[in-house]
C-alpha positions as CSV (number, residue, x, y, z in Angstrom):
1,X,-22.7,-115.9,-49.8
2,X,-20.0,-118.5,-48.5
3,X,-17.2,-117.1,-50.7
4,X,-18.3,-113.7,-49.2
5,X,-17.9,-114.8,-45.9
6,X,-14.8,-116.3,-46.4
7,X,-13.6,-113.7,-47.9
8,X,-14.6,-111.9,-44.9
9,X,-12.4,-113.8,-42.8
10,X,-9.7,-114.4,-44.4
11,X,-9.4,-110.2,-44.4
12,X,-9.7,-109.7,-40.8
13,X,-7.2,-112.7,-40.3
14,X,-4.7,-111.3,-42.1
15,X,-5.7,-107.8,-40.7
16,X,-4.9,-110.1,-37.2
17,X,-1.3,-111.1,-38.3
18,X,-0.2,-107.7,-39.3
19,X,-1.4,-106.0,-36.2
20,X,0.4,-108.6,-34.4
21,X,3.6,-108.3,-36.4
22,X,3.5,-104.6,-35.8
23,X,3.5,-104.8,-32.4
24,X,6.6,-107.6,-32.3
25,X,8.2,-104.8,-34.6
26,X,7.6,-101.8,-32.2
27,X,8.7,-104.0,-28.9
28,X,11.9,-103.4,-29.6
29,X,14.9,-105.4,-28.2
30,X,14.3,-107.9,-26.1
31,X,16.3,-107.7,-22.9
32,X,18.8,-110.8,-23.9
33,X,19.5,-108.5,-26.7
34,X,20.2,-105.6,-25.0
35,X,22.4,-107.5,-22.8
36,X,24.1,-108.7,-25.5
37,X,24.7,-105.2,-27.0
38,X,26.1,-103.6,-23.8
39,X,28.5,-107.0,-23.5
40,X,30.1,-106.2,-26.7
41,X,30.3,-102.7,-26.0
42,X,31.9,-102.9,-22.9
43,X,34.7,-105.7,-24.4
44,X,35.2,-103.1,-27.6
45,X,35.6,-100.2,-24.7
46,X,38.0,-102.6,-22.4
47,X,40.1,-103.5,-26.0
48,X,40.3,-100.0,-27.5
49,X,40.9,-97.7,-24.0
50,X,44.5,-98.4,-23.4
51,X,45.5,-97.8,-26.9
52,X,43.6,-93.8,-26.5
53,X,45.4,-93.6,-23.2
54,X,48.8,-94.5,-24.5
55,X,48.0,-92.3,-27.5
56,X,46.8,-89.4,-25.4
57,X,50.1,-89.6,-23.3
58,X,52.1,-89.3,-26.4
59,X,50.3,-87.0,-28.0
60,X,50.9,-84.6,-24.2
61,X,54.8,-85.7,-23.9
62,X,54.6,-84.1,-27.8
63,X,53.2,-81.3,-26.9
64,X,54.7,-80.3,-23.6
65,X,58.3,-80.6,-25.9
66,X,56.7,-78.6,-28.4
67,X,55.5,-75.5,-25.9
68,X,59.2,-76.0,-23.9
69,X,60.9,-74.8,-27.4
70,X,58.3,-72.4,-28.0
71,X,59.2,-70.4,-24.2
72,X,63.4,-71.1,-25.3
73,X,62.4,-69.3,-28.7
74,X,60.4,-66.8,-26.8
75,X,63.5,-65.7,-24.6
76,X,65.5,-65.4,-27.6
77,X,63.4,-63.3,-29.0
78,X,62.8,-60.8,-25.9
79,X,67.2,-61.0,-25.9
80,X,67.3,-59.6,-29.4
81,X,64.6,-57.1,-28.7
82,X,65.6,-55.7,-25.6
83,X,69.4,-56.1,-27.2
84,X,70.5,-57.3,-24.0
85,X,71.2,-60.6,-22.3
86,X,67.7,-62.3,-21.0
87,X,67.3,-65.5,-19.1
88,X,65.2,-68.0,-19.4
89,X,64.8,-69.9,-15.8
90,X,63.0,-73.0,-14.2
91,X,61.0,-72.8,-11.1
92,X,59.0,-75.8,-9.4
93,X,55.5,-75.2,-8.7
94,X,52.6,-76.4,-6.8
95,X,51.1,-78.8,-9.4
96,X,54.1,-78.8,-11.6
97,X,57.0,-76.6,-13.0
98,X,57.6,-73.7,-15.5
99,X,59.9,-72.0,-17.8
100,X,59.5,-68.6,-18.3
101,X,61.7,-65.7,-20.1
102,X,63.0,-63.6,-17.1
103,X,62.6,-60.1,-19.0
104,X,63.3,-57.7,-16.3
105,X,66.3,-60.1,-14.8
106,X,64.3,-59.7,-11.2
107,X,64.5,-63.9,-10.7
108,X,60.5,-64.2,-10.5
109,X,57.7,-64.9,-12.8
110,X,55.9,-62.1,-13.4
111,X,52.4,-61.9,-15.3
112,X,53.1,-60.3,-18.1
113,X,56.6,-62.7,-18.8
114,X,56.4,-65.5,-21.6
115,X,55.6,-68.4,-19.4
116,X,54.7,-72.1,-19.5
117,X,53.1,-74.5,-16.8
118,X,54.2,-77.6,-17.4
119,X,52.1,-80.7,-16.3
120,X,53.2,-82.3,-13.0
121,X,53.1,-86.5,-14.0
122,X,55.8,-85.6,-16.4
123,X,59.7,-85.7,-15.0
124,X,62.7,-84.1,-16.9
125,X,65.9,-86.1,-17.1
126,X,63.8,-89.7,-16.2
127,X,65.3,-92.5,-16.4
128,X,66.4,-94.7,-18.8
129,X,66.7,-91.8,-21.3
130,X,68.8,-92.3,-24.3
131,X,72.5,-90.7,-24.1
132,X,72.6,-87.1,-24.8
133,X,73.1,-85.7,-28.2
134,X,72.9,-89.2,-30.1
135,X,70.8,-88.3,-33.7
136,X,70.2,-84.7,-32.6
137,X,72.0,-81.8,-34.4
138,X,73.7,-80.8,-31.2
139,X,75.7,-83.9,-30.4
140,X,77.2,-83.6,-26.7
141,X,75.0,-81.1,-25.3
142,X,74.8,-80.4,-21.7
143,X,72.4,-82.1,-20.3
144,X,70.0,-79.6,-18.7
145,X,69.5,-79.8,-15.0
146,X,67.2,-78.1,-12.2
147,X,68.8,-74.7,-11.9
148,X,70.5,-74.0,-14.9
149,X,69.6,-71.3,-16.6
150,X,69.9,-70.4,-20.0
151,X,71.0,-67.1,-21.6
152,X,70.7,-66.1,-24.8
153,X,72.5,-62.9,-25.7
154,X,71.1,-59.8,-28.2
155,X,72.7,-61.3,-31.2
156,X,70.5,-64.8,-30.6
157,X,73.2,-66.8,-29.5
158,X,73.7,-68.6,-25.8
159,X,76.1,-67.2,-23.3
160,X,79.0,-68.2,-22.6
161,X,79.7,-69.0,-26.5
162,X,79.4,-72.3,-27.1
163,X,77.3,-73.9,-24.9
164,X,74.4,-76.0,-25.9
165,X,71.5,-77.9,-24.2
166,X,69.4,-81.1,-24.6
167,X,66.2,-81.0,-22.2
168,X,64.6,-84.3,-21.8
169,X,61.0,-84.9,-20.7
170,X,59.2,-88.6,-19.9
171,X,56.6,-90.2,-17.5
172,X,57.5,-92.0,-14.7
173,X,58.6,-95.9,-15.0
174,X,55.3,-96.8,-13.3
175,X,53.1,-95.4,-16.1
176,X,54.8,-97.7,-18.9
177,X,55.2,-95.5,-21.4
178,X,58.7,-95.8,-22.2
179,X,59.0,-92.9,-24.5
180,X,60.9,-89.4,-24.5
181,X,61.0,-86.2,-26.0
182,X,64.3,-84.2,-25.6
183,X,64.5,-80.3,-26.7
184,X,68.3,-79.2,-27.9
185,X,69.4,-75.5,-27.9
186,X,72.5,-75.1,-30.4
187,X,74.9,-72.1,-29.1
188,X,72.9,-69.9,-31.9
189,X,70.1,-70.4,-30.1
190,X,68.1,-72.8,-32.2
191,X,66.2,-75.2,-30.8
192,X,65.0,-78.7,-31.8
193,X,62.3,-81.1,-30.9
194,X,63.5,-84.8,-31.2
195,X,61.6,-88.4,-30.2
196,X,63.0,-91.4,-28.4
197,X,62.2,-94.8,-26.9
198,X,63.5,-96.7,-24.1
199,X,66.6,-99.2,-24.6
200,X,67.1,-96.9,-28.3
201,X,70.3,-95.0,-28.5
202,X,68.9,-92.5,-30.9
203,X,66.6,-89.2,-30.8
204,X,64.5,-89.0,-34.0
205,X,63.5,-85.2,-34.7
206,X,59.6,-84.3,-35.1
């Protein structure tokens, strides 16, 4: 009778201990935890988000070069199929600036022209860019300015014969990323998209 009554107890103690270690395992975290948690979080976030900014940047300054050769090569195309001279001209516009292929030679950007909006935070010629031409296939190209404008002719080339082009494209000083991207147009009318850093005297091509 006593060993069945201690068996008895024994049961509902440990019944007891495993209802009460349930319910510590379904509290979940205690709030020192969870403070814990969100502290290492937030240093991880703080470590790792100027590294994604600075990567982001580049990966835009890439990508704005990139789509700047892709509206030259689009006016080189419209010149051979038209088989006439076509420009391809700069304008500056609220929130930024764009290239587009001047098909019908009327000097404005019409909807239905190749066109590219360019982001405003970025700067063409900035400073402290590498000297023109240094690595790139083009060696002393003109360095393109506000108001040029670039024509290709129906056989592909650039008018007047000869002439070539290096575009450069950077943020401002006060964003710290000192890299460039620089787009050359060889009198065929190839273009080129190269990579640069401050203080280097050499364009890398992508």
């Amino acid at each position: 009778m006593l060993t069945t009554l201690s068996v008895g107890i024994s049961e509902r103690k440990g019944q007891k201990a495993m209802r009460s270690n349930s319910r510590r395992k379904m509290a979940g975290f205690s709030m020192v935890e969870l403070i814990v948690v969100l502290a290492i979080a937030m240093i991880m976030t703080a470590i790792s988000l100027p590294t994604a900014i600075t990567q982001y940047r580049q990966y835009r300054l890439t990508s704005t070069a990139a789509n700047l050769s892709s509206i030259l090569q689009a006016c080189r195309t419209d010149a051979i199929r038209f088989n006439r001279n076509v420009r391809c001209l700069f304008g500056a516009v609220p929130g930024g600036f764009t290239f587009w292929s001047d098909e019908n030679n009327n000097g404005a950007v019409d909807p239905n022209e190749p066109q590219y909006l360019f982001p405003g935070d970025l700067q063409l010629n900035p400073g402290g860019t590498p000297a023109p031409g240094a690595g790139t296939s083009v060696p002393g190209a003109a360095v393109w300015v506000a108001g040029t404008v670039i024509t290709f002719t129906p056989r592909g080339g650039v008018a007047p014969g000869g002439n070539s082009y290096i575009l450069t494209l950077g943020y401002p000083a006060g964003v710290g990323l000192n890299a460039f991207r620089a787009v050359t147009v060889s009198p065929f009318g190839k273009t080129k998209v190269y990579a640069a850093t401050a203080g280097s005297n050499w364009w890398n091509e992508l």
